[in-house]
C-alpha positions in Angstrom: 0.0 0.0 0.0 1.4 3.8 -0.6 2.0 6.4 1.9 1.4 9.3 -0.4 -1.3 11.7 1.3 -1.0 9.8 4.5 0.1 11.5 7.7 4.1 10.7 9.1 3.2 8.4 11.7 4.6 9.3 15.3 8.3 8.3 16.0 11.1 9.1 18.1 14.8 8.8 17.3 18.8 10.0 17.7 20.8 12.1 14.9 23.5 12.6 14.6 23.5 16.7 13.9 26.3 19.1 13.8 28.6 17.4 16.3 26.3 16.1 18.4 23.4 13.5 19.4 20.2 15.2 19.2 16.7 13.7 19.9 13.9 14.0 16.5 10.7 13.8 16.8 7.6 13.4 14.6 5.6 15.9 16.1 8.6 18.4 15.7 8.4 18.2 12.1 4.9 20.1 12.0 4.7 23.4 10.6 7.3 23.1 7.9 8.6 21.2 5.3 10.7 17.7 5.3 12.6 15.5 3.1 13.4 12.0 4.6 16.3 10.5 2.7 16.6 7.0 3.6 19.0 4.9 2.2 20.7 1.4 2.6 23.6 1.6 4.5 26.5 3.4 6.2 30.1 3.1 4.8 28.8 1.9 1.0 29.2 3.4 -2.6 26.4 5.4 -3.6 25.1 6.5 -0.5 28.1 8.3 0.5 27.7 10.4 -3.5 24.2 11.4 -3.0 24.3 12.2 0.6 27.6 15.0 -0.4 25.2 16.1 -3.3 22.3 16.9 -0.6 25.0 18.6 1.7 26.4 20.6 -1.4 23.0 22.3 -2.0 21.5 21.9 1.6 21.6 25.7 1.3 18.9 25.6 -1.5 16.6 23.6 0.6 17.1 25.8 3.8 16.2 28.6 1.6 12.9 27.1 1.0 11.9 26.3 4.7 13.2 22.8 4.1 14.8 20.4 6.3 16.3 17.2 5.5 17.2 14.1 7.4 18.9 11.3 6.3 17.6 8.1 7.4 19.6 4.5 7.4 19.0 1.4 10.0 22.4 2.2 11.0 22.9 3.9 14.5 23.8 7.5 15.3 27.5 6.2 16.5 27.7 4.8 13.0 26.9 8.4 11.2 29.2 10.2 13.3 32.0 7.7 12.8 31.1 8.1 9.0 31.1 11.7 9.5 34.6 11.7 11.2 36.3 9.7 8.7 35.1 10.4 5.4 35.2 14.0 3.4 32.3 13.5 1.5 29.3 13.1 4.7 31.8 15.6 6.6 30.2 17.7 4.5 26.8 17.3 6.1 24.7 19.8 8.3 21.5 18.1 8.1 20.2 15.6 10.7 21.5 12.1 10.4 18.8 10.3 11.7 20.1 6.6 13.2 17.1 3.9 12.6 18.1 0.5 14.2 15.1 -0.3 15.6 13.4 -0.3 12.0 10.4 2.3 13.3 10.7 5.0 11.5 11.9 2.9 7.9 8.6 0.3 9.0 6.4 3.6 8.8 7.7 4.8 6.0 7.0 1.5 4.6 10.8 1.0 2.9 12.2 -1.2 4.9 13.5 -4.2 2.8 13.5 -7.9 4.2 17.2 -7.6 5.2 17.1 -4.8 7.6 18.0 -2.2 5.3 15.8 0.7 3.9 15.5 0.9 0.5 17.5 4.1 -1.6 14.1 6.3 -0.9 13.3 10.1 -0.7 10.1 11.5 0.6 8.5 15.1 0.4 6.3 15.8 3.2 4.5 18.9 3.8 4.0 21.1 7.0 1.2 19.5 8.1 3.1 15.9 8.1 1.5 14.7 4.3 3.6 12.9 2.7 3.4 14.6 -1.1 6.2 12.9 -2.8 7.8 9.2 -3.2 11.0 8.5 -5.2 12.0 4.2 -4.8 14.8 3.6 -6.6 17.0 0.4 -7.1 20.3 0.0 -5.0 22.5 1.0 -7.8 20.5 4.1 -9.2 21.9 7.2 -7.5 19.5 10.5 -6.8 20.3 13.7 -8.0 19.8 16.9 -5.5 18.9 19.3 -8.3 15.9 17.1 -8.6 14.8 16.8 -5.9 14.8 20.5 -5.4 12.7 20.8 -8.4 10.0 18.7 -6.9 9.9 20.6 -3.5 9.3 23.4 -5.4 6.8 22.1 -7.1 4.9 20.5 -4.2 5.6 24.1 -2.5 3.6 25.7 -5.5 0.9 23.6 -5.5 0.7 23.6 -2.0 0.5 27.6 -1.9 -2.0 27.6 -4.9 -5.2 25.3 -4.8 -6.2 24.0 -8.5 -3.0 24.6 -10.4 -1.0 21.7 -11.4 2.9 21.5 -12.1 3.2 19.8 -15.6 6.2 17.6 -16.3 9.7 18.9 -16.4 8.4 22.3 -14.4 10.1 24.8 -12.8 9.9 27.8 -10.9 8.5 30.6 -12.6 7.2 28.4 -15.5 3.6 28.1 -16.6 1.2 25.8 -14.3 -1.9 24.3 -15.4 -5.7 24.7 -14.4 -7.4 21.3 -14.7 -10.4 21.9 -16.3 -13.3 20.5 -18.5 -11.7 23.1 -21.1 -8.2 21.2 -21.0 -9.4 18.0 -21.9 -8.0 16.4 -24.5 -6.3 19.6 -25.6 -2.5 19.2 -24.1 
């Protein structure tokens, strides 16, 4: 079953988060926007690429009200060891949320048989709605720019009730008014 337009359900859990060990939770997330990036693993190949390419435009997000967290069943000792000792996540400001119990990657519904999330990202607006799923194979990296373009575009719709972002949108471009009138016609 999907999670898109469901709620976040309630968890609890430790980041690791500019130097330190810091307590997130669920109902803290209210009231602005989110993307959960969870991914398979601490120490591994890809992860480590698209994790640097969040943290190289993490500025971009924070302009928009956007936070990120970074999700893996690993623990928070694990992402600050990873943090120490590699110069690609030292690069990282967001939270790095540790999930070894499997709660928050069970509610999410991307935890895989193994014990490992699956490589997905999820929009989720300020009233905890989840608005945007991306699932992609282990070997099929994300790209930040991207995602960007989608919170924007969730952002947008969000902000203006029956308009629509057609494919490839971006800010500033022309939306679209779903309408008997369109039918047919694009």
């Amino acid at each position: 079953m999907s999670v898109i337009n469901t709620e976040i359900k309630p968890f609890k859990a430790t980041a690791f988060h500019n130097g330190e060990f810091v307590e997130i939770d669920s109902a803290n997330l209210k009231g602005k926007w989110s993307v959960f990036v969870f991914y398979p693993a601490d120490f591994t190949f890809v992860c480590p690429t698209e994790l640097e390419d969040l943290a190289i435009n993490y500025d971009e997000f924070k302009k928009l009200g956007v936070e990120i967290y970074s999700v893996s069943t690993d623990t928070h000792f694990s992402h600050k060891a990873w943090h120490d000792s590699s110069d690609a996540i030292g690069k990282i400001q967001y939270p790095m949320i540790g999930d070894p119990t499997h709660e928050i990657s069970k509610n999410f519904e991307i935890l895989r048989p193994t014990g490992l999330a699956d490589r997905g990202t999820f929009i989720v607006d300020p009233e905890g709605v989840i608005q945007s799923i991306e699932i992609t194979a282990e070997g099929i990296g994300r790209d930040a720019l991207e995602l960007l373009r989608k919170v924007k575009a969730a952002q947008y719709v969000a902000a203006h009730p029956g308009e629509v972002c057609p494919a490839k949108w971006k800010e500033g471009e022309k939306t679209l008014k779903p309408s008997l009138d369109l039918v047919g016609k694009i």
